[in-house]
C-alpha positions in Angstrom: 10.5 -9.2 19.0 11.6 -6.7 16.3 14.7 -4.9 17.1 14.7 -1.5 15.0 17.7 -0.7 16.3 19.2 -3.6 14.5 17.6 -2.9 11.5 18.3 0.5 11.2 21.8 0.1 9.4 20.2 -1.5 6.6 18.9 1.7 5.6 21.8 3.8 3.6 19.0 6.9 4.0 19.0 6.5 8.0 22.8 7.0 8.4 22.1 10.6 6.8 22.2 13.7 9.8 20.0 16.7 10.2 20.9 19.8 12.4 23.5 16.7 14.0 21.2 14.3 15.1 19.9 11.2 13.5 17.3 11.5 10.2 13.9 10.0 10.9 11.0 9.5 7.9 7.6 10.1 9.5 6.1 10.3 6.1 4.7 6.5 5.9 1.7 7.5 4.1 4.0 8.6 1.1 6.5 6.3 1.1 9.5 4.7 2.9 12.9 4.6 2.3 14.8 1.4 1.2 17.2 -1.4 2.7 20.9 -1.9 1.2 19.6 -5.2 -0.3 17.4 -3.0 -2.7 20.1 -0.9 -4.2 22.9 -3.4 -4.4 19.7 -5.6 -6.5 19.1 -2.6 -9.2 23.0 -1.6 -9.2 23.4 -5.6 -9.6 20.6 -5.5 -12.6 22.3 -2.4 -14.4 25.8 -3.7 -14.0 24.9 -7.4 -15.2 21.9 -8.1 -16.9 20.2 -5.0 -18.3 18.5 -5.4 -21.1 14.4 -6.1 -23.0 12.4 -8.8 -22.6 11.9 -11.6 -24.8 15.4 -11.8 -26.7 17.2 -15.0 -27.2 20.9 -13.1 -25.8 22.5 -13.9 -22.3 21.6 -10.8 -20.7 17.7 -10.9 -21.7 17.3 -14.4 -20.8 18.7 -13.1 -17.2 16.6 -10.0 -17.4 13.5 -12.2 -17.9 14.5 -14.6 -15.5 15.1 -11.8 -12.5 11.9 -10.4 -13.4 10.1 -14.3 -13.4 11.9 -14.3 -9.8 10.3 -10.8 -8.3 6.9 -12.2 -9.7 7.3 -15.3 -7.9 8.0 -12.9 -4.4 5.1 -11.0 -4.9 3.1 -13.7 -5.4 4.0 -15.5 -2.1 3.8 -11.9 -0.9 0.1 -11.3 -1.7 -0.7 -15.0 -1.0 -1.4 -16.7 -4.6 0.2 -19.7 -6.1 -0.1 -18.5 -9.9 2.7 -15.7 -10.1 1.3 -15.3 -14.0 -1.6 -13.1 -12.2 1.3 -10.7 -10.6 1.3 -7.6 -13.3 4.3 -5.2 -12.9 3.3 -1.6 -14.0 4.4 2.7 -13.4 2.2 2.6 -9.9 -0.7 1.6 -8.5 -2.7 4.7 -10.3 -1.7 3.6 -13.8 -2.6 0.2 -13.3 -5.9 1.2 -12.2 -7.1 3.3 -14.9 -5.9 0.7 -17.8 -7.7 -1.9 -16.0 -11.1 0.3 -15.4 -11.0 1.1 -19.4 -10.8 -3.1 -20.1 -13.2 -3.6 -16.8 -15.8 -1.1 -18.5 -16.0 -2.6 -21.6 -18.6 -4.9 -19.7 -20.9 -2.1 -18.1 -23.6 -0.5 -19.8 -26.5 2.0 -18.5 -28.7 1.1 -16.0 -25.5 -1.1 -14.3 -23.9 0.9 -10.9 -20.5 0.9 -9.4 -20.1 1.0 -5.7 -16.8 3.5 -4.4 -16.2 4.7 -0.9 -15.8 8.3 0.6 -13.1 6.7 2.8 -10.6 5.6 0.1 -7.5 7.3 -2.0 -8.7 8.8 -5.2 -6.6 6.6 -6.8 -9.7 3.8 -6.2 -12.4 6.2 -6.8 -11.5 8.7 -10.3 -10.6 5.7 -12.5 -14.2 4.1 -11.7 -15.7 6.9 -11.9 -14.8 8.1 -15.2 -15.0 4.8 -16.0 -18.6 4.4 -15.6 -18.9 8.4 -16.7 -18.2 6.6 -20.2 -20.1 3.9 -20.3 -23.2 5.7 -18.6 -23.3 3.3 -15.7 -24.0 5.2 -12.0 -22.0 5.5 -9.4 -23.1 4.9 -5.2 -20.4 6.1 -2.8 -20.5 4.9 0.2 -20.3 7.0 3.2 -18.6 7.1 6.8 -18.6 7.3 9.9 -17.3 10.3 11.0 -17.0 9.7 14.6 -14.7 7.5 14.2 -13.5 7.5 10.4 -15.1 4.0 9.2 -17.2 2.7 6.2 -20.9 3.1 7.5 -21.7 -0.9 6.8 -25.3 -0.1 7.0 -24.9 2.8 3.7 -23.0 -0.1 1.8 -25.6 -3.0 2.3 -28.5 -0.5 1.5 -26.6 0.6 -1.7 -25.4 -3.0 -2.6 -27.5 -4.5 -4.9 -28.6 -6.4 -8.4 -27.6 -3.8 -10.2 -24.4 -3.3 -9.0 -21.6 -4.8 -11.2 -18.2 -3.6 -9.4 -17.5 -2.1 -6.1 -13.7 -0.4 -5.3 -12.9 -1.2 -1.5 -9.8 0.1 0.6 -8.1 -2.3 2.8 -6.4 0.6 5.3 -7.3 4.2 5.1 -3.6 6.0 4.2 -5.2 9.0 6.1 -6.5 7.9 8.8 -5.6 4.4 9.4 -8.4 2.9 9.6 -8.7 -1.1 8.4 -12.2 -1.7 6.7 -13.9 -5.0 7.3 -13.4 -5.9 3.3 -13.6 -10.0 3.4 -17.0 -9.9 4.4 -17.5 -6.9 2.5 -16.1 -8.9 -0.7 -18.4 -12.0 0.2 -21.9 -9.6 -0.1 -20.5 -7.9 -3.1 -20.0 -11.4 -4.7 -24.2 -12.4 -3.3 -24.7 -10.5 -6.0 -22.6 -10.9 -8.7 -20.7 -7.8 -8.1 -16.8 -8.0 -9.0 -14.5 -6.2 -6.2 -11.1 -4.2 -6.3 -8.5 -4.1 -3.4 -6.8 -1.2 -2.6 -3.8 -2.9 -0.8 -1.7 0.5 -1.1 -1.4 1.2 2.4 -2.5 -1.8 3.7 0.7 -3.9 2.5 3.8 -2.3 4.1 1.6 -3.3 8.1 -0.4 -6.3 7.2 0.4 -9.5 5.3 -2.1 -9.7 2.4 -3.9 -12.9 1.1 -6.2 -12.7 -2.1 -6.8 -16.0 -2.1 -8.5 -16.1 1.5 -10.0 -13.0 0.8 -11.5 -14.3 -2.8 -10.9 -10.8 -4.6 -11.3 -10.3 -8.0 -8.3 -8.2 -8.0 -5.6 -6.0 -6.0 -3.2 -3.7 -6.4 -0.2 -2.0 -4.2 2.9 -0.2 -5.0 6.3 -1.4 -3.5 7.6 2.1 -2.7 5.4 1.4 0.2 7.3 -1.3 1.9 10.9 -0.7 1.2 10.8 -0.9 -2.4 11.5 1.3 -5.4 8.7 2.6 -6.9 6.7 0.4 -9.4 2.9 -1.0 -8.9 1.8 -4.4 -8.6 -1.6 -5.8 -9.7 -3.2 -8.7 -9.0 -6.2 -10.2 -10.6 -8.2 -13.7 -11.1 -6.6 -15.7 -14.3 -9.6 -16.2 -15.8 -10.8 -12.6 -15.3 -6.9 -11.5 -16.4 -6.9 -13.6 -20.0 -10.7 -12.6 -20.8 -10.7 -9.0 -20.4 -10.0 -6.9 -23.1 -6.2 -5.6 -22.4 -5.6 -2.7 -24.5 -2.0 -3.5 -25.5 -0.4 -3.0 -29.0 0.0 -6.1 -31.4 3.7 -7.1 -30.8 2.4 -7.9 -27.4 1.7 -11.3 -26.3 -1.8 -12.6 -25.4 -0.6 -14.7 -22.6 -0.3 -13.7 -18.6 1.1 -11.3 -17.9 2.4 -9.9 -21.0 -1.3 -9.2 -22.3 -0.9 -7.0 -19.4 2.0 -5.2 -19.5 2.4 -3.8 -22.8 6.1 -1.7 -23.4 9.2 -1.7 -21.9 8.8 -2.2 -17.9 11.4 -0.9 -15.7 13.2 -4.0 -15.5 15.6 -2.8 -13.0 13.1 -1.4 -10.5 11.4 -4.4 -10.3 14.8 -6.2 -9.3 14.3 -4.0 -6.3 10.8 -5.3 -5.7 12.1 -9.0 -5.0 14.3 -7.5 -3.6 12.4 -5.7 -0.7 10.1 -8.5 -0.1 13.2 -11.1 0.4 14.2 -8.0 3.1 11.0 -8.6 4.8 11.0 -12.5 4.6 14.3 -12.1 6.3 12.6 -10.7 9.5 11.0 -14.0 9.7 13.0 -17.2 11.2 12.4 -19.8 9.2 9.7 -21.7 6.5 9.2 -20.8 2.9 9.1 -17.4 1.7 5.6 -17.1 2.3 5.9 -18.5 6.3 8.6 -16.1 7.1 6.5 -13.0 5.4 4.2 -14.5 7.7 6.4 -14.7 10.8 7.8 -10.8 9.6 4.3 -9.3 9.7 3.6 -10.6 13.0 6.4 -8.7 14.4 5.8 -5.9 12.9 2.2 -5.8 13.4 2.9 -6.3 16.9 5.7 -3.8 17.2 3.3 -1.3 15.5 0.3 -0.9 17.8 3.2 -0.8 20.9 4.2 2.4 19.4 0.8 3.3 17.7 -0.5 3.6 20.9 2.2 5.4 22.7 1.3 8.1 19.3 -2.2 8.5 20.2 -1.5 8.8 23.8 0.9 11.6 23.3 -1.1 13.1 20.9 -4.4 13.3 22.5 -2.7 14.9 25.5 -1.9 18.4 23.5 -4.5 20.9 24.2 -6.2 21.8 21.0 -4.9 18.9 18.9 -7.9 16.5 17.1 -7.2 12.7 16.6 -9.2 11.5 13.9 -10.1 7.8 13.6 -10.3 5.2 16.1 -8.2 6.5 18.9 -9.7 3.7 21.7 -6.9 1.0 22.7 -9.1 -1.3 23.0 -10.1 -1.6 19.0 -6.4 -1.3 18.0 -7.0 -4.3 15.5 -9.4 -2.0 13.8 -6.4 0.4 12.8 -2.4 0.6 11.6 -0.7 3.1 13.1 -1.3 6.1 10.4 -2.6 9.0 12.3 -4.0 12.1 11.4 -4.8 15.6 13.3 -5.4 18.8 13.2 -4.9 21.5 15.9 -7.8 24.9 16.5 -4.8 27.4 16.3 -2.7 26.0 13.6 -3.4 25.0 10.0 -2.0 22.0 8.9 0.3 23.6 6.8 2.2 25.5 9.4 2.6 22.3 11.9 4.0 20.9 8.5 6.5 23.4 8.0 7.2 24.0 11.4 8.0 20.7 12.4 10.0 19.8 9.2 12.3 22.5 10.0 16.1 21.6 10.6 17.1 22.8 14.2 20.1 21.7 16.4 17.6 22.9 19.7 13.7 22.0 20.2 11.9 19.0 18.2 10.8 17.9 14.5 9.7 15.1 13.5 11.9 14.3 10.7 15.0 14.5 13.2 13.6 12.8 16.1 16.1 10.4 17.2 14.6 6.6 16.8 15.6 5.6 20.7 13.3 8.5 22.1 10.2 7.9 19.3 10.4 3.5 20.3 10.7 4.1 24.3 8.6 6.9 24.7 6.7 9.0 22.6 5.1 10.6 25.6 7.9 13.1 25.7 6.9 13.5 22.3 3.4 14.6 23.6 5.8 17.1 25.8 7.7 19.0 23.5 4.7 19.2 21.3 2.7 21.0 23.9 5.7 23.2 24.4 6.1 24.1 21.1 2.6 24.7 20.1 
C-alpha cells in the first residue's frame, strides 16, 4: 500500500508553509514537483561531470555515460529493450514539431492525417501544419460529450486507405479520460496508417509499454512525474534511422544523435534517471522495469481511492459540473484529473479564490495532505460553504 505520508519528505517543495499550514500542488495537469534524489542528481552532474558530448576528457566521457544511463531508465520506463530509440529533447512540443517536419516529408496531396478533438494541442498543431504544408487533409475525430470520450464510431468511419498518420492521446490532461489506443493503434495499422502517442499525461498514473502497444512512436515529458523538465521521444528504429532528421552536419547519423542535434541539457536529463529510479524505488523488488511495474500498481491503486473520494465531494456542491466519466463503476476508464465548472462562478475566479493564502477557510494549494487522503468529503463541505 502507498504510504504518502512517508513519501512526503522526499519532496524539499512540500516542507514549504502557506498561511502556516502545510503546501499542497493540485496542479497535476501542469506539472509536479520533484524528490531530493532529483536535485542532489543535477547538483551531482554540475559539481562533477559537466561538460559536451562526444569529447575524449574525463568529464565528457562521464557526461555521456550519465546520459547513456537516463536513456537506459526511460527505456525500461516506457517498456523497450533498445534505449538508442529514447531521444532526449526541450519538451514534448518541440519534439513533436521536428518530427512532423521529417514525418511529412512522406505525405503528399490526396494523403489524410487523423487528430482528435479530445487531445492537447501539442498532438494536434504540429500535424496539422504539417499536412497544411504538404497539402495532405486532415479528419478530427470527435467526442462524446456526455461523457468526454473519443466517439469510436467517428474514428472507424474516418479511418481509411487514405489515411497515412493518425495522433492519439493516451489520458486526456483535462478531463482524465483514458482512450482505448491499443486497439485504436491495431485498426490504424489495418491500413497502413502510422500512429503517435501522446503519453504526456498518461505517464506520471500508468506504466507505459510501446512495445505491447506496437506504436510507431511516443512522447512524454518528465516534469510530469517528478522530473525536471525535458521531453522524451520514442520511436521504431527503423522508422528513427530512415526518416529524414533535419540536424546540422557535425551531427552523427546514428540513434539517437541523428536526433538530437545541439547541446542537450545534460544536466536535466541526470534528473530524468533520476526520477524514474525514485519511482522504481516504490517497487519491492525485480529489475528496474518489475519494480516500475510494482510502483504503478500502487499508485494506480492509491489513485482511484482518492479519485473517487474527489468526484464524490465534488458532485455534491450545488451548481458544480463534473465533466468526464464520473461513474465508479468505469474508474479504469479514467486517472484521477478532474475538471468542473460552477453556473455562478467563472473558472477564473474559483482559480483565484481558491489559490489564495489564508490562515482561516480552505484552498486547495494549502490543504493539508492528512485531510485531502482520509477524506475529501469535508472537502466537498467547505466547498459548498465557501461558494
Amino acid at each position: 500500500m502507498l504510504n504518502p505520508q512517508k513519501l512526503r519528505p522526499l519532496f524539499p517543495a512540500l516542507s514549504r508553509e502557506i498561511a502556516g499550514q502545510p503546501a499542497v500542488y493540485l496542479d497535476g495537469p501542469a506539472g509536479s514537483q520533484v524528490p531530493k534524489q532529483v536535485i542532489e542528481a543535477i547538483t551531482n552532474y554540475y559539481t562533477q561531470h559537466n561538460a559536451n558530448h562526444g569529447g575524449a576528457f574525463v568529464t565528457s566521457r562521464e557526461s555521456d555515460a550519465v546520459v547513456d544511463e537516463a536513456r537506459r531508465a526511460c527505456a525500461d520506463l516506457l517498456g523497450t529493450n533498445d534505449s538508442d530509440c529514447i531521444v532526449f529533447g526541450a519538451n514534448m512540443t518541440t519534439l513533436t514539431f521536428a518530427l512532423s517536419r521529417a514525418i511529412a516529408t512522406r505525405w503528399q496531396p490526396g494523403d489524410e492525417v487523423l487528430v482528435t478533438r479530445l487531445d492537447h494541442d501539442a498532438n494536434v498543431s504540429p500535424w496539422v501544419r504539417a499536412a497544411t504544408d504538404r497539402g495532405a487533409t486532415v479528419q478530427r475525430v470527435e467526442i462524446n460529450p456526455s461523457d468526454c470520450t473519443l466517439n469510436l464510431a467517428d474514428f472507424q468511419r474516418k479511418l481509411s486507405k487514405k489515411t497515412k498518420f493518425v495522433a492519439l492521446g493516451c489520458a486526456s490532461n483535462a478531463v482524465g479520460t483514458r482512450n482505448p489506443f491499443p486497439e485504436m493503434i491495431r485498426a490504424a495499422h489495418e491500413v497502413g496508417a502510422q500512429v503517435f502517442l501522446d503519453a504526456v499525461h498518461y505517464a506520471p498514473h500508468l506504466l507505459m509499454d510501446v512495445t505491447a502497444w506496437d506504436c510507431d512512436f511516443l512522447c512524454c515529458s518528465a516534469y510530469k512525474f517528478f522530473g525536471p523538465h525535458v521531453g522524451i521521444l520514442y520511436g521504431r528504429r527503423e522508422l528513427l534511422t530512415d526518416l529524414p532528421a533535419y540536424k546540422v552536419r557535425p551531427c552523427p547519423e546514428t540513434l539517437p544523435d541523428r536526433w538530437m542535434t545541439g547541446t542537450q541539457n545534460f544536466a536535466a536529463i541526470a534528473g530524468v534517471g533520476a526520477a524514474i529510479e525514485y519511482l522504481a524505488s516504490l517497487g519491492e523488488s525485480g529489475t528496474r522495469r518489475v519494480r516500475l511495474q510494482q510502483a504503478f500498481a500502487l499508485i494506480g491503486n492509491y489513485e482511484r481511492e482518492i479519485g473517487a473520494k474527489l468526484l464524490a465531494g465534488l458532485q455534491a456542491i450545488p451548481g458544480l459540473k463534473v465533466y468526464g466519466i464520473v461513474a465508479p463503476e468505469r474508474s479504469l476508464e479514467r486517472v484521477a484529473t478532474v475538471s468542473f465548472t460552477h453556473d455562478q462562478y467563472t473558472p477564473q475566479e474559483i482559480a483565484e479564490f481558491l489559490g489564495q493564502p489564508r490562515s482561516l477557510g480552505l484552498s486547495l494549494i494549502i490543504l493539508p495532505v492528512e485531510e485531502l487522503t482520509e477524506d475529501v468529503g469535508h472537502l466537498s463541505k467547505q466547498l459548498r460553504e465557501i461558494m
